[in-house]
LOLO-171533 format. One record per residue (C-alpha): residue number from 1; x, y, z. Coordinates in steps of 0.001 Angstrom, whole numbers. Layout:
! LOLO-171533
SITE   num      east     north        up
SITE   NUM         X         Y         Z
...
//
This chain:
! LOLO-171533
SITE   num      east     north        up
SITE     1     69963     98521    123018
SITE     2     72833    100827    122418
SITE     3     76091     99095    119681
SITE     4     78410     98957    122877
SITE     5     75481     96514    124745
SITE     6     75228     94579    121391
SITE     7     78994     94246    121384
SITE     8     79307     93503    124592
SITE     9     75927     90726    124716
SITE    10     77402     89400    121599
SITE    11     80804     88979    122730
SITE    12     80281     88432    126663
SITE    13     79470     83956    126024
SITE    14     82801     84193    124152
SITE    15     85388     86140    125924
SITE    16     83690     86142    129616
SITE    17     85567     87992    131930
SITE    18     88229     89344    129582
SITE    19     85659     91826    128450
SITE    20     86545     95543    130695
SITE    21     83730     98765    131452
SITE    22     86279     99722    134333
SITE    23     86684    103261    134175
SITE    24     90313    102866    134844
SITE    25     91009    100007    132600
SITE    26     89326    102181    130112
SITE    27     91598    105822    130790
SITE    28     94792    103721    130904
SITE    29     94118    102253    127308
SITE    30     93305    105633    125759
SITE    31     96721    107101    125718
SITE    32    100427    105740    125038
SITE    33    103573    107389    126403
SITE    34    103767    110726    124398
SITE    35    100708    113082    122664
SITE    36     97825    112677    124551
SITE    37     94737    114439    123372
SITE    38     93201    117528    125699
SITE    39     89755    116061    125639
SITE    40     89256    113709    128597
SITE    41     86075    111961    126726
SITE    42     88209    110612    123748
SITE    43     88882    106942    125474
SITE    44     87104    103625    124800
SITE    45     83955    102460    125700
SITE    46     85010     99149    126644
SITE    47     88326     97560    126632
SITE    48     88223     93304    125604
SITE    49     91375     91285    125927
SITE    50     92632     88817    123520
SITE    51     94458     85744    123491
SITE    52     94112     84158    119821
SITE    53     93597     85267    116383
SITE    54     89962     83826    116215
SITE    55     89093     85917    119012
SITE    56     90776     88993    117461
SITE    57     88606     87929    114645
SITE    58     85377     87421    116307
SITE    59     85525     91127    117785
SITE    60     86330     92544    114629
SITE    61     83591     91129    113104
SITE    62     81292     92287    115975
SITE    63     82343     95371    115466
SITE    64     81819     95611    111550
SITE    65     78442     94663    111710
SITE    66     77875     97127    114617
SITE    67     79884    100033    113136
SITE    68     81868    100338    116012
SITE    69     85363    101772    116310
SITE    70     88081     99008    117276
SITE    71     91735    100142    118388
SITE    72     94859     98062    118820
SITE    73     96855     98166    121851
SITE    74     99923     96618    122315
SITE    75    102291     97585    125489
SITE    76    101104    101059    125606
SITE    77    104601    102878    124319
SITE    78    103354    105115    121305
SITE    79    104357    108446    121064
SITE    80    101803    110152    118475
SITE    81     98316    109479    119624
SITE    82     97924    106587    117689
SITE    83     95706    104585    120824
SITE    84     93335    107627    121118
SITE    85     89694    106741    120905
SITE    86     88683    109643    118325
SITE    87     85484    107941    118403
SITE    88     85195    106224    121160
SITE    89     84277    102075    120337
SITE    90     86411     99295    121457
SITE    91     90135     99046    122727
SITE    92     91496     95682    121361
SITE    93     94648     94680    123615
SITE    94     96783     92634    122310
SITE    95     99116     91997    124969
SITE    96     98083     88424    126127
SITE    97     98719     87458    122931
SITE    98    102366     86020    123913
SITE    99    103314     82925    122671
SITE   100    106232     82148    120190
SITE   101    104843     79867    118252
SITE   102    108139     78692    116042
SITE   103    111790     79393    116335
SITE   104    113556     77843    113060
SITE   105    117339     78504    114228
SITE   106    118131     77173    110078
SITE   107    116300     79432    108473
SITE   108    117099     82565    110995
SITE   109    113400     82810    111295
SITE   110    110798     82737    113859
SITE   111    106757     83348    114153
SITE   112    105223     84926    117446
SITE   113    102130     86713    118663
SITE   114    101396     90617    118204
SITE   115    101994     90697    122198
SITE   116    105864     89336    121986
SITE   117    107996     91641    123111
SITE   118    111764     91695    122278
SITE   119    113030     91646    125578
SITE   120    110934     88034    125779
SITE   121    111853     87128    122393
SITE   122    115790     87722    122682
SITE   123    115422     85501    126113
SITE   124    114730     82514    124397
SITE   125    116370     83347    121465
SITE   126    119805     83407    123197
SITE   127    120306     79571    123835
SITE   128    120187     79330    119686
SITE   129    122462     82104    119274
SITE   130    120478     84135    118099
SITE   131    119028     87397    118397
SITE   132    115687     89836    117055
SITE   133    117429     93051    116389
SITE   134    115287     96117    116138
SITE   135    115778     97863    119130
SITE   136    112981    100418    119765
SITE   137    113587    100991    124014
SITE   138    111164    100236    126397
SITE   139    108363     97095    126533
SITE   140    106802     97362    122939
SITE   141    105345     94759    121718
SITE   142    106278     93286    117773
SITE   143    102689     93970    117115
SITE   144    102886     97457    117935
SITE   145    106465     97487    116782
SITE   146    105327     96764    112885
SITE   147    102623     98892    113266
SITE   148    104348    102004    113481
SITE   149    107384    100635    111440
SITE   150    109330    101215    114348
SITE   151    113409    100715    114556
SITE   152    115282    102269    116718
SITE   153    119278    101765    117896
SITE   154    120354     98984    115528
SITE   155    119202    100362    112208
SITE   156    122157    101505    111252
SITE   157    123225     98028    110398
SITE   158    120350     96031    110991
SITE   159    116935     97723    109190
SITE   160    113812     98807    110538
SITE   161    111117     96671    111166
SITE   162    110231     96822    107439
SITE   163    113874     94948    106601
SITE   164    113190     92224    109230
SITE   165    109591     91070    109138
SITE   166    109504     88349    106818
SITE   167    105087     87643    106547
SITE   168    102202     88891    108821
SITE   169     98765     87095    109770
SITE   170     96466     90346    109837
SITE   171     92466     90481    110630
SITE   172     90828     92697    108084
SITE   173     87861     94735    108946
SITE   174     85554     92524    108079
SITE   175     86924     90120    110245
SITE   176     88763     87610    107615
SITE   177     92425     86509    108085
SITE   178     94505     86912    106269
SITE   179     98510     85652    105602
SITE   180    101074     87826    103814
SITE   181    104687     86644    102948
SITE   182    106344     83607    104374
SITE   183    108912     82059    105605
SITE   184    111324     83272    102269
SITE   185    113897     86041    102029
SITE   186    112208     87104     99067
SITE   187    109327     86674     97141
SITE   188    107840     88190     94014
SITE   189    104263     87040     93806
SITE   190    101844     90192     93435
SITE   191    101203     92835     95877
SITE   192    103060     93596     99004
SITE   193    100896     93447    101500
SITE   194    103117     92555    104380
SITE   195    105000     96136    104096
SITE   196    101643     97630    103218
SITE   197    100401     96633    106615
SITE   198    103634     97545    108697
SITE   199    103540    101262    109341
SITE   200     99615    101026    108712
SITE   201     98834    101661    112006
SITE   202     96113     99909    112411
SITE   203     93809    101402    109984
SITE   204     94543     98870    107819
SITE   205     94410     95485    109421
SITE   206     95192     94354    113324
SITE   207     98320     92206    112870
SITE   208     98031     89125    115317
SITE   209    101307     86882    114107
SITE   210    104753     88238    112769
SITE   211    107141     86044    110745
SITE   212    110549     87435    112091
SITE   213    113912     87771    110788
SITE   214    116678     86872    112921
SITE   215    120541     87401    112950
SITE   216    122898     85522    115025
SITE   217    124673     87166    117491
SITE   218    127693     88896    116931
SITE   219    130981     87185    117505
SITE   220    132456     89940    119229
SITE   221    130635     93206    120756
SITE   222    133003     96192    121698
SITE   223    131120     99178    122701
SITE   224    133033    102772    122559
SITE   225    131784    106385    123344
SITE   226    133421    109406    122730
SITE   227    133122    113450    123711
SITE   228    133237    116450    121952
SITE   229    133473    120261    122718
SITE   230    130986    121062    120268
SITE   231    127372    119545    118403
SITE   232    128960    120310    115361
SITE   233    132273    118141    115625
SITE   234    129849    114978    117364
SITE   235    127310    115066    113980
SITE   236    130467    115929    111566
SITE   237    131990    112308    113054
SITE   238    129054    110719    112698
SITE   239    128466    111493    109143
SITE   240    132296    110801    108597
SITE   241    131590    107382    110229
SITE   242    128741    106288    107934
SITE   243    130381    107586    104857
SITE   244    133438    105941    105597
SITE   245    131545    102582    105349
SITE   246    132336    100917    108536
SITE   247    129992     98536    109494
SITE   248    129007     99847    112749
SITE   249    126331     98278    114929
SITE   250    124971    100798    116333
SITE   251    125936    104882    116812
SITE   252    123848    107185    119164
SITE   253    124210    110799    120051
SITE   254    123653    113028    122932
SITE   255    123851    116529    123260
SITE   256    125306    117846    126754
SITE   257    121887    118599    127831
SITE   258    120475    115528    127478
SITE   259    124233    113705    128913
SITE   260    123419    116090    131959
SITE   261    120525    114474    132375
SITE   262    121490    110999    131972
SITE   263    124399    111595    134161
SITE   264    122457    112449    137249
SITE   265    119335    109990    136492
SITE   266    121799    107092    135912
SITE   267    124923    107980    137592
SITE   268    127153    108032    134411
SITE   269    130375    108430    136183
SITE   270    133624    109603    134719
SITE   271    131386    111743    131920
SITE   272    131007    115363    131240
SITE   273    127684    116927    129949
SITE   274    129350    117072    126530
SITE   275    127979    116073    123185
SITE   276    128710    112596    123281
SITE   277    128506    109161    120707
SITE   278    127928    105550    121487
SITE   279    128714    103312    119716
SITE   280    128823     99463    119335
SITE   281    131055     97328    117174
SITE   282    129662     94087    115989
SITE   283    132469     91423    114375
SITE   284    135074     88918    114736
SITE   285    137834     89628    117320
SITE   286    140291     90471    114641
SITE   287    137651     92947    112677
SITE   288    136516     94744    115780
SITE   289    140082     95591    116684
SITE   290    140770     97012    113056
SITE   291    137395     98979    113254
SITE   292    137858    100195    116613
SITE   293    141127    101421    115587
SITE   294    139631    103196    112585
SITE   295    136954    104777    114577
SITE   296    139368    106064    116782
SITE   297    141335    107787    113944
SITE   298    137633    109186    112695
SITE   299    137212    110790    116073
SITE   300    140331    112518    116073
SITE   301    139927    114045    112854
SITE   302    136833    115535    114236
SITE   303    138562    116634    117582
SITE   304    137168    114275    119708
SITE   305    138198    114639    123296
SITE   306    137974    111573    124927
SITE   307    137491    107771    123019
SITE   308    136661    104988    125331
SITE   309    136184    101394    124572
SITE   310    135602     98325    126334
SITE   311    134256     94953    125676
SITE   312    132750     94756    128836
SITE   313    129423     93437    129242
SITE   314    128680     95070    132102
SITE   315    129808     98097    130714
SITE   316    127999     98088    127953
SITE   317    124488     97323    129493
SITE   318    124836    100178    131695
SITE   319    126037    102643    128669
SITE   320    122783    101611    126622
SITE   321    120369    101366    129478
SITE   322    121159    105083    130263
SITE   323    120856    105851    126610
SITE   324    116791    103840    126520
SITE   325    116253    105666    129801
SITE   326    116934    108765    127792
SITE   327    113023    109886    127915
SITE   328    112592    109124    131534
SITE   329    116384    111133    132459
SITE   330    114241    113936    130623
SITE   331    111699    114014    133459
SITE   332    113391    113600    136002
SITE   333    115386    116769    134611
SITE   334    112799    119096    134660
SITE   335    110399    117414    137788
SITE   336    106337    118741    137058
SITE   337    107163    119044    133240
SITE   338    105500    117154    130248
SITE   339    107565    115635    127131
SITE   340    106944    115862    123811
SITE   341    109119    114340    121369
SITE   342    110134    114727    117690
SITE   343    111172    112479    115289
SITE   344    112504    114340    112198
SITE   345    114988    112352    110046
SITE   346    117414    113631    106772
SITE   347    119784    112335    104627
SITE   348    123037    111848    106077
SITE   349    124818    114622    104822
SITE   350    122139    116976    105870
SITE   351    122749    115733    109695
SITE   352    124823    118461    110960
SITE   353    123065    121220    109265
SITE   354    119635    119689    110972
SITE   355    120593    119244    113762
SITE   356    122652    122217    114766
SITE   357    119723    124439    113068
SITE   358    117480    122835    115852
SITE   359    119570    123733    118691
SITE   360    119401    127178    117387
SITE   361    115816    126589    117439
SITE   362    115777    125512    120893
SITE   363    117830    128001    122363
SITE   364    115815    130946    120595
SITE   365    112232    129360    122048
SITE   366    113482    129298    125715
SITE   367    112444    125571    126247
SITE   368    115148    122930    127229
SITE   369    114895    120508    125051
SITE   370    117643    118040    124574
SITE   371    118464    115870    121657
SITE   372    119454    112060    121517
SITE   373    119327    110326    117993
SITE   374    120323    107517    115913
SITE   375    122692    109839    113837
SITE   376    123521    106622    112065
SITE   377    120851    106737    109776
SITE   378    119592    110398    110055
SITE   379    117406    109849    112488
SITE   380    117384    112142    115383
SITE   381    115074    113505    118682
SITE   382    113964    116102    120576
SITE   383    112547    115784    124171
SITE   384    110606    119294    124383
SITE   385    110270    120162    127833
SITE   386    106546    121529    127992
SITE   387    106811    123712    131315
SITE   388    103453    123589    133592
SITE   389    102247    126967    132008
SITE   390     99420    128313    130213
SITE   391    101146    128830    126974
SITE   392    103521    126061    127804
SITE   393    102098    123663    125380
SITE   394    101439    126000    122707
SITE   395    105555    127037    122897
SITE   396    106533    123191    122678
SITE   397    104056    122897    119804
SITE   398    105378    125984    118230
SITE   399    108924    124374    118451
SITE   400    107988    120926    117060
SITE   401    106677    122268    114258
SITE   402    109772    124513    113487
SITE   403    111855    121799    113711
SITE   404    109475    119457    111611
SITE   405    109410    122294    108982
SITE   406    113346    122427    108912
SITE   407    113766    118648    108230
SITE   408    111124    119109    105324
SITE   409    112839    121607    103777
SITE   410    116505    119553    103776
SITE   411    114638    117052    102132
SITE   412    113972    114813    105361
SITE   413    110850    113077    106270
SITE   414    108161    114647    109683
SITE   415    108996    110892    110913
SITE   416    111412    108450    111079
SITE   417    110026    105827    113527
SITE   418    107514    107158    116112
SITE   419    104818    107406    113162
SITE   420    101951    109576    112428
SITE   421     99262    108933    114397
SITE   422     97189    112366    115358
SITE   423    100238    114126    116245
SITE   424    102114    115028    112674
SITE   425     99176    114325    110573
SITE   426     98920    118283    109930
SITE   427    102004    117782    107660
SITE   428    101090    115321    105812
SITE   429     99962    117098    102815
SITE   430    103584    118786    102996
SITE   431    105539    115514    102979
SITE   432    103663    113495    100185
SITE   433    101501    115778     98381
SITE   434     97916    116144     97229
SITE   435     97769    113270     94897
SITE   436     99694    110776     97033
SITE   437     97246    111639    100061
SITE   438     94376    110575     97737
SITE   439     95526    107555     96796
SITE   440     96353    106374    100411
SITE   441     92753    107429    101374
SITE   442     91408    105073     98039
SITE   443     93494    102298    100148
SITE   444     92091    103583    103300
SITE   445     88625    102801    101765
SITE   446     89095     99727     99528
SITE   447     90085     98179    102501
SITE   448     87558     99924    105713
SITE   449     84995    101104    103923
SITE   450     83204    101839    107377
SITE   451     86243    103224    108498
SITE   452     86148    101417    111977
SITE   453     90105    100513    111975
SITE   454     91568    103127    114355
SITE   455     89492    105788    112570
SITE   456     91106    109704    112985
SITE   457     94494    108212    112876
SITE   458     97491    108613    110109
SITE   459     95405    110516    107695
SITE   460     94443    113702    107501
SITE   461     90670    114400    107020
SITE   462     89907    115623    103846
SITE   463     89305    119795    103770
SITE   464     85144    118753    102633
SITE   465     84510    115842    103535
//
C-alpha cells in the first residue's frame, strides 16, 4: 500500500466524503491566481476538506507519520506559487472553515476561522460599527491573508496583517495545537510566535483561528482622485502627502496605462488615461474638510490637473471596485495574454525614482505592463503582460527581475505583500544574506524536521544539499 492509500484508509472513517482523487478538484487546487509552475505533474495527490481544527489536526498528523507533503489552501488568490505541489502529497483546504467564533465589540477584537473572508467578516461586523481593515482585493481568506502577511489598500493608515492580528491557533507538523498571543494589545512573555507564523507561509504551521484587530468605522469617509500629466508629478504628490503627515486612509496610484484599462473594463467615465491617485479620507466631518482642503493644496503644488472629491457612497464603491478589478482590467486589455505581477516596495523617498526607473524599464522591454500601487507606503505593482509567444515568458521574466533588482538596490525589499513563495525565492540570498538564510532554514528545521509543511516554498534550497 502506497502513503497516499494509507492517508487516505486512515483518514476516509473520519472525514468521509470530504476526502477528493477528482482529477479536477485536484488541478484547480494546485495553482492560485498568478505564477503557476510549467510542469503539469506538480499538483496534489488528493485534496481533503476541513471544517475544524481537530480535523486539520488529525490530517497533519497522518501525514507526519506517513511523510507526506500537506499544503494549505485558502480561497485560491496567491500570486507566487505558494499552493504548488513541489512534491505532490495532500492539498489541505481550508475554506469550510467559516465560522466567527467571537466578536467582542469592547475590546475591538474578534476570533474566526482560517476560511473567513473579509468581505464576510466586515458583513457582520457592520451592525457593531465596526470594521476588519486590511484590504488585500479579491475573496482571500484571513488564513491565507496572515500567511503571506498580506495588506493591501489601507496600510497606509491601518498596518498589514502583522499590525492587526492579535493571537493565532496554528497546527504544527506533528499535529499539536498550538495558541499564540491573545486577546491583549500587547504582550511581552517570550517568543513571538504569532508574527513568526504570519508571513510563514505555511512551512511553519497551518493557522486554523485568527484573533483579529478591529477599528471602528470612520466617522466620515470622503474619497478624492486626482490627474496628472506626468508619473513623475503623481509619485512626487504622493511622497509629499505622506511626508506631510496627513492621516490619509488610503492613497492608490495608476499609471495611464493601467487607467486605460480600467476605463474601458469598468466604464470610468469623465477620466483620462492619465496617471491618476485615489484617495480616501477617514475622520470627523470637521477634520475631513480641513484635510481635503490640504490635499488639494498638495496636488497643486505638484501640478495636478484635475482634484475631485465626493462623499458619495456610491461613488466611492465604484472608484475602488475599478481599482481591485485592476488585475482583471489587465486581461481584458491585452485578450489571450498571461499576467505576471511584481511586488517591489522602497522607502518613501525612493518612490519616484523606483517607479519612474521601471517605466523606463518597461518601455525599453517592449511589454505593456502597467503599474497600480499603494504609493502610500512604498508599495507598488506591475501587471507584466506575457504575450502568447515563445520567448514571451522569458521577456516578462527578464523584466521582473530588472525591476526586482532596481528596488534592491534603492534599498527596497523583492516583496511587499504578495510573498515569496517559488516565484522570488531566487533573490533571497540578495535581500537577507547568507547568514540570515541559515538561520531561517535552522527554524525551518527545528520546527519540520521532515519538511512536509508546504515543502519547496519560501526558501531557497541550499547550493549542496
Amino acid at each position: 500500500m502506497t502513503a497516499i492509500e494509507s492517508f487516505i484508509a486512515r483518514l476516509r472513517p473520519v472525514l468521509g466524503d470530504k476526502i477528493s482523487t477528482n482529477a479536477t478538484v485536484r488541478r484547480h487546487h494546485a495553482h492560485g491566481e498568478g505564477w503557476q509552475s510549467p510542469d503539469p505533474a506538480t499538483q496534489p495527490d488528493v485534496v481533503v476538506f476541513a471544517r475544524t481544527t481537530e480535523e486539520v489536526a488529525a490530517i497533519v498528523r497522518a501525514c507526519h507519520d506517513l511523510h507526506l507533503p500537506v499544503i494549505p489552501f485558502g480561497g485560491g488568490t496567491s500570486l507566487e506559487g505558494q499552493l504548488t505541489a513541489t512534491k505532490g502529497g495532500i492539498s489541505l483546504d481550508l475554506s469550510q472553515m467559516d465560522a466567527v467564533i467571537d466578536i467582542r465589540p469592547q475590546d475591538l477584537s474578534c476570533r474566526v476561522q482560517a476560511g473567513v473572508t473579509r468581505q464576510q467578516l466586515n458583513s457582520l461586523l457592520r451592525g457593531d460599527g465596526l470594521f476588519f481593515a486590511v484590504d488585500p482585493g479579491g475573496e482571500a481568506t484571513l488564513g491565507g491573508m496572515c500567511a503571506t502577511r498580506a495588506s493591501g489598500t489601507g496600510a497606509v493608515r491601518y498596518g498589514t496583517m502583522r499590525e492587526n492580528v492579535l493571537g493565532l491557533t496554528a497546527v504544527m507538523a506533528d499535529g499539536k495545537v498550538i495558541q499564540t498571543g491573545g486577546n491583549v494589545r500587547k504582550s511581552a512573555t517570550g517568543y513571538d510566535l504569532t508574527g513568526l507564523l504570519i508571513g510563514s507561509e505555511g512551512t511553519l504551521g497551518i493557522i486554523t483561528e485568527i484573533q483579529a484587530r478591529l477599528h471602528p468605522l470612520p466617522e466620515t469617509i470622503l474619497g478624492a482622485t486626482c490627474q496628472f500629466a506626468t508619473l513623475a508629478d503623481a509619485v512626487d504628490t504622493a511622497t509629499s502627502i505622506i511626508q506631510a503627515g496627513l492621516p490619509i486612509g488610503r492613497l492608490e496610484l495608476l499609471d495611464d496605462v493601467q487607467m486605460d484599462a480600467c476605463i474601458k473594463y469598468s466604464s470610468l467615465e469623465g477620466y483620462r488615461p492619465l496617471p491618476t491617485l485615489f484617495f480616501e479620507l477617514h475622520a470627523s466631518p470637521a477634520s475631513v474638510t480641513e484635510q481635503a482642503d490640504l490635499l488639494r493644496e498638495i496636488t497643486e503644488c505638484h501640478n495636478g490637473l484635475s482634484f475631485r472629491a465626493s462623499a458619495s457612497p456610491e461613488e466611492r464603491t465604484r472608484l475602488w471596485k475599478a481599482r481591485h478589478d485592476a488585475f482583471w482590467a489587465c486581461m481584458a486589455y491585452r485578450p489571450g495574454y498571461k499576467g505576471m505581477t511584481t511586488d517591489a516596495v522602497v522607502p518613501i523617498s525612493a518612490m519616484t525614482d523606483m517607479i519612474t526607473l521601471a517605466r523606463q524599464d518597461i518601455e525599453d522591454s517592449g511589454l505593456a505592463a502597467p503599474i497600480v500601487g499603494h504609493v502610500g507606503d512604498g508599495n507598488f505593482h506591475t501587471v507584466i503582460l506575457v504575450p502568447p509567444e515563445p520567448d514571451g515568458w522569458a521577456r516578462a521574466q527578464a523584466l521582473d527581475h530588472k525591476i526586482i533588482q532596481r528596488a534592491l538596490d534603492l534599498g527596497g525589499a523583492i516583496s511587499g505583500e504578495h510573498g515569496i513563495g517559488i516565484a522570488k525565492q531566487a533573490f533571497m540570498h540578495a535581500q537577507h544574506g547568507n547568514d540570515a538564510i541559515t538561520v531561517m532554514r535552522a527554524i525551518k528545521q527545528a520546527l519540520d524536521p521532515r519538511n512536509i509543511l508546504n515543502p519547496g516554498m519560501l526558501l531557497p534550497a541550499p547550493a549542496n544539499p
